[in-house]
C-alpha positions as CSV (number, residue, x, y, z in Angstrom):
1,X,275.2,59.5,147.7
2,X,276.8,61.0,150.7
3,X,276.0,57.6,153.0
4,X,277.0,55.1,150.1
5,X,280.6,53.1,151.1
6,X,283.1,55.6,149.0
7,X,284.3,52.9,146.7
8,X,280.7,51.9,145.9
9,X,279.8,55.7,145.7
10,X,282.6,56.4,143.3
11,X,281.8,53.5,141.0
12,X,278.2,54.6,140.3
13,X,278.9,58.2,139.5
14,X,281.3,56.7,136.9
15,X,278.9,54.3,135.4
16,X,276.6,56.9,135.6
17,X,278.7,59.2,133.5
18,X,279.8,56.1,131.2
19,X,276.4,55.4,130.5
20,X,275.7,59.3,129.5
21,X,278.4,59.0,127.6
22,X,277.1,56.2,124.9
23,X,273.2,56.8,125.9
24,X,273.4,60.8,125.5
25,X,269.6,62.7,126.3
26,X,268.5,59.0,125.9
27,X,269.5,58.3,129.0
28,X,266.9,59.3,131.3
29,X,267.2,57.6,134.8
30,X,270.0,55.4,136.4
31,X,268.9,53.8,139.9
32,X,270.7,51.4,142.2
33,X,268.3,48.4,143.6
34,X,268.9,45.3,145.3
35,X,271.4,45.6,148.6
36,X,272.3,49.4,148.2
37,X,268.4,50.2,147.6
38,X,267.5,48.1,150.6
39,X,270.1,49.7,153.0
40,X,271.9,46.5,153.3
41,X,275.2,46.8,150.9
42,X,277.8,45.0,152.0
43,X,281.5,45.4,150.9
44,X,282.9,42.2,149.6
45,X,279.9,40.3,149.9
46,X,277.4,42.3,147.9
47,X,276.7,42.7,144.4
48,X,276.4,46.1,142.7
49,X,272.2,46.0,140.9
50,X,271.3,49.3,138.8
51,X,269.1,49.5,136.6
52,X,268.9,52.2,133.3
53,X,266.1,53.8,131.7
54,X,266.4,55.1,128.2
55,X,263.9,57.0,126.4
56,X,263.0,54.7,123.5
57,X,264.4,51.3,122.2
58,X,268.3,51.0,121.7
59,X,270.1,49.8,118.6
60,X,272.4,47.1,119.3
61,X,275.2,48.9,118.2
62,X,274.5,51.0,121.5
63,X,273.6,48.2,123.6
64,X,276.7,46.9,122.8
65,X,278.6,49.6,123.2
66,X,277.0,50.5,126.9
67,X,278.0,46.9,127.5
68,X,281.5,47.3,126.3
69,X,282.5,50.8,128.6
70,X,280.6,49.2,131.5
71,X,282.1,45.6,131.8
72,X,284.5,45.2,134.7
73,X,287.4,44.8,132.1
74,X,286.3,48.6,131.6
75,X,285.2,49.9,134.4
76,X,286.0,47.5,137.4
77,X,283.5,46.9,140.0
78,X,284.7,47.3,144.1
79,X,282.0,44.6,144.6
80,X,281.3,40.8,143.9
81,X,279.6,41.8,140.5
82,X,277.6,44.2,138.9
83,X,274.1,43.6,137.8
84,X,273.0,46.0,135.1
85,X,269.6,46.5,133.3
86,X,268.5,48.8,131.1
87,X,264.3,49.6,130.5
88,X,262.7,51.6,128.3
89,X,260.7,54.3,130.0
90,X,257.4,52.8,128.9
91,X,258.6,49.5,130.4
92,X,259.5,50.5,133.6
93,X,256.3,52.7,134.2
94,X,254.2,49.8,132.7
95,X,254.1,47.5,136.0
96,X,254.2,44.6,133.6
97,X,255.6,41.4,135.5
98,X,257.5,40.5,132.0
99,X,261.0,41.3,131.4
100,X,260.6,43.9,129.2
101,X,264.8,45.0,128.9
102,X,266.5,46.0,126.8
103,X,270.3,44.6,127.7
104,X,271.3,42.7,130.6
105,X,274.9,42.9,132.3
106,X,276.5,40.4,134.4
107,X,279.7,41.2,134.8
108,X,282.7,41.0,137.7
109,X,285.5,39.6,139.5
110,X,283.6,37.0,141.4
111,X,281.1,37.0,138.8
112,X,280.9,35.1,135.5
113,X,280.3,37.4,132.4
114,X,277.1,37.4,131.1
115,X,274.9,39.9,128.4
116,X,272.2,39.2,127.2
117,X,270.8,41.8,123.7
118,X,267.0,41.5,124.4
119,X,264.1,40.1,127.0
120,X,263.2,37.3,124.5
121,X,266.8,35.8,124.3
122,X,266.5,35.4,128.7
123,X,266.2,31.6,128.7
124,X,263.2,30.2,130.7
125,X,265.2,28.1,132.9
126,X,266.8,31.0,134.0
127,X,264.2,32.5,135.3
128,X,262.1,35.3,133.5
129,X,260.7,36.3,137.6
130,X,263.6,38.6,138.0
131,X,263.1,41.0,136.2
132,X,258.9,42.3,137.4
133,X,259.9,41.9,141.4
134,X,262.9,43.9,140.5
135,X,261.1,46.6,139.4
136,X,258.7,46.5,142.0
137,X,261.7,46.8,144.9
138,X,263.1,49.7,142.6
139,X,259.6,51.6,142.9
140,X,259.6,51.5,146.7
141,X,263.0,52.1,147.7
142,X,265.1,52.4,144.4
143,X,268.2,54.4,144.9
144,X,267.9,57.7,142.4
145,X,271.7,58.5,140.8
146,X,269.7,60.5,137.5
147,X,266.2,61.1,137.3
148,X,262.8,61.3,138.8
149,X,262.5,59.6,142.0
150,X,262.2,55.7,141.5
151,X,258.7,55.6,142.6
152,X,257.7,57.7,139.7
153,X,260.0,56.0,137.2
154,X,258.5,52.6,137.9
155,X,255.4,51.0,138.4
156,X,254.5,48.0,140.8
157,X,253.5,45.2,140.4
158,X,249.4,44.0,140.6
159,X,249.0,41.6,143.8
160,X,248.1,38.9,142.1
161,X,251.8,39.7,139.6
162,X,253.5,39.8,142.6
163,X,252.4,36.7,144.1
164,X,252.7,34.6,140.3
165,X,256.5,35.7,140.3
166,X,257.1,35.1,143.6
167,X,255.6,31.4,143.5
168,X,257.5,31.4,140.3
169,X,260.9,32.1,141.9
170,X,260.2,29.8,145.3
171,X,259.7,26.9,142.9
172,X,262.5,27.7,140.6
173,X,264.8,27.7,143.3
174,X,263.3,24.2,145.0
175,X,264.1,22.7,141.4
176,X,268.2,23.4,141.8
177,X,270.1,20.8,143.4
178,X,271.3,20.8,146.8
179,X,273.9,19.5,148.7
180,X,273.4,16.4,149.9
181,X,273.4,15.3,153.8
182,X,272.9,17.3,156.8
183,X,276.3,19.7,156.6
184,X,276.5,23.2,156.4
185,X,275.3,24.2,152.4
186,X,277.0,27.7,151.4
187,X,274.1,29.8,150.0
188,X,271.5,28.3,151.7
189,X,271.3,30.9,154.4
190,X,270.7,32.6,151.2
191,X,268.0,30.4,150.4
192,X,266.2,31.3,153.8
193,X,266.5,34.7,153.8
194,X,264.7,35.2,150.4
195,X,261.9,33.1,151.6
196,X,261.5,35.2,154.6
197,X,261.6,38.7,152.1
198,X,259.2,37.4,149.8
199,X,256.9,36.3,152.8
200,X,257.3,39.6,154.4
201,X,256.4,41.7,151.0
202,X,252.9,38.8,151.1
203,X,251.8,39.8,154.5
204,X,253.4,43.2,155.2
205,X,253.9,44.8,151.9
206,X,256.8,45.9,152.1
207,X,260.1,44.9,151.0
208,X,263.0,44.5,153.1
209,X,266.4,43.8,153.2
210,X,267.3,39.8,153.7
211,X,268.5,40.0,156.9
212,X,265.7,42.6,158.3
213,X,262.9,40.3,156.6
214,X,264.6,37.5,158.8
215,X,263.9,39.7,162.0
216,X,260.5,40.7,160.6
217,X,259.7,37.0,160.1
218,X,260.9,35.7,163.7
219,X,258.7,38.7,165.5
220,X,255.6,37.2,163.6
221,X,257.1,34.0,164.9
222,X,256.7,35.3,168.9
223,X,252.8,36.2,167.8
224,X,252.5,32.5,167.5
225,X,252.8,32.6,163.4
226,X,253.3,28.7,162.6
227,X,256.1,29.6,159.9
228,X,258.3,32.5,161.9
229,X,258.0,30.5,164.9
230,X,258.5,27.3,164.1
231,X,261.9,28.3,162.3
232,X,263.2,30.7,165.0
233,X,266.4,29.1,165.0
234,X,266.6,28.7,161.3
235,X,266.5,32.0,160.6
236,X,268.9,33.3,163.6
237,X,271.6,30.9,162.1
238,X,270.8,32.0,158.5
239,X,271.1,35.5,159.7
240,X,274.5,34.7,161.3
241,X,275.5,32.8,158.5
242,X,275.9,36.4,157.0
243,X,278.3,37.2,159.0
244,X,280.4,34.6,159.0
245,X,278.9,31.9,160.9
246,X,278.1,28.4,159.3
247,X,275.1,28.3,157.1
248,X,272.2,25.9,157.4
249,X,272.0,22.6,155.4
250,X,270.2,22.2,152.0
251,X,268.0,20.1,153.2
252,X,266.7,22.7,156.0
253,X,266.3,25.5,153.7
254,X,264.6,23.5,151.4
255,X,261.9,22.6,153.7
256,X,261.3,26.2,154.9
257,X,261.1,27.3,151.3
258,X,258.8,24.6,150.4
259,X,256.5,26.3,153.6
260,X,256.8,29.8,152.4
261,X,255.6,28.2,149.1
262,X,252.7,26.7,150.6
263,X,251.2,30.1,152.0
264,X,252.3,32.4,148.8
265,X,250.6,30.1,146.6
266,X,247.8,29.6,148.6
């Protein structure tokens, strides 16, 4: 974890050794996903995503306990929030698109608290997508803190999975509300830099990082790609949105999400 930010670095080797703590030998792999899997953590603006797997199911006098020592009351995060699942072995190597876990953890400074005891308390209307393209990021590029290497702990998803949850997610976000007018929306740089990652996974197969799915997208743009090149300047603002700059409106992302949609689906 040598090339981890040394807060970040020091805070997983403690939730590591907090969750070995409650879990014991049933604790068989700890993996970090999202941003710090991707290569694209970013101090302050990041959230923390790791994912558990235990041997077999967990009591909930366990899962409550793991979520107890691990909360930021506990344990405080360095970043925006931590994001914690925990899989059963069988679940992650299943390359099922459902959620499958076994707790969930939101928990953090800039990050309301959150846990949820098992996959079939996840409300709908949260979104049960999550969970499947999570584990499919973790299996190419999961960051190993215990365990096998992430390819080998977890399956991926079938193509036509992957595209379901993606169209699943594009549509789930179109349905939250926006802000209304043609001002700068926070988030919705967000908004456009998701679309272009889960376009890029569609055509290229591979998962990327927000911001280098952004570039990926615009290069297909200068091959005369109707999508990448008709938002060129979408996506350059979105990507300096994330660094400070203002973001697009609602109303913009909306419509490039609403064209990403269009080719997933189809």
């Amino acid at each position: 974890m040598t090339d981890l930010d040394p807060p970040l670095r020091r805070y997983l080797a403690d939730l590591v050794a907090t969750a070995r703590d409650v879990l014991g030998d049933d604790l068989v792999g700890a993996y970090a996903a999202g941003s710090v899997g991707l290569g694209a953590y970013q101090p302050g603006r990041s959230d923390v995503d790791v994912a558990l797997v235990c041997a077999d199911a967990l009591d909930l006098g366990r899962r409550r306990e793991l979520v107890a020592r691990l909360r930021h009351e506990a344990l405080p995060c360095p970043a925006r929030g931590l994001e914690l699942v925990v899989y059963r072995r069988a679940v992650a190597r299943s390359g099922t698109p459902e959620p499958g876990f076994e707790v969930e953890l939101n928990t953090g400074a800039r990050m309301p608290f959150r846990a949820t005891w098992a996959a079939a308390d996840r409300p709908a209307e949260d979104g049960l997508f999550w969970y499947g393209l999570d584990r499919s990021i973790l299996h190419q590029c999961g960051y190993a803190l215990l365990g096998p290497p992430a390819a080998e702990a977890f399956a991926d998803l079938s193509p036509a999975d992957l595209r379901r949850l993606l169209t699943d997610a594009l549509r789930w976000w179109l349905a939250l509300p926006t802000p209304p007018g043609d001002g700068p929306a926070p988030g919705a740089e967000d908004a456009v830099l998701g679309g272009c990652r889960s376009l890029v996974k569609v055509r290229h197969g591979v998962w990327l990082s927000k911001v280098d799915a952004g570039h990926r997208l615009a290069a297909d743009g200068r091959r005369a790609d109707p999508i990448g090149g008709g938002a060129a300047g979408l996506i350059e603002r979105s990507i300096a949105a994330r660094a400070g700059g203002p973001p697009p409106s609602g109303p913009e992302a909306r419509t490039f999400q609403r064209r990403v949609l269009d080719e997933i689906s189809r």
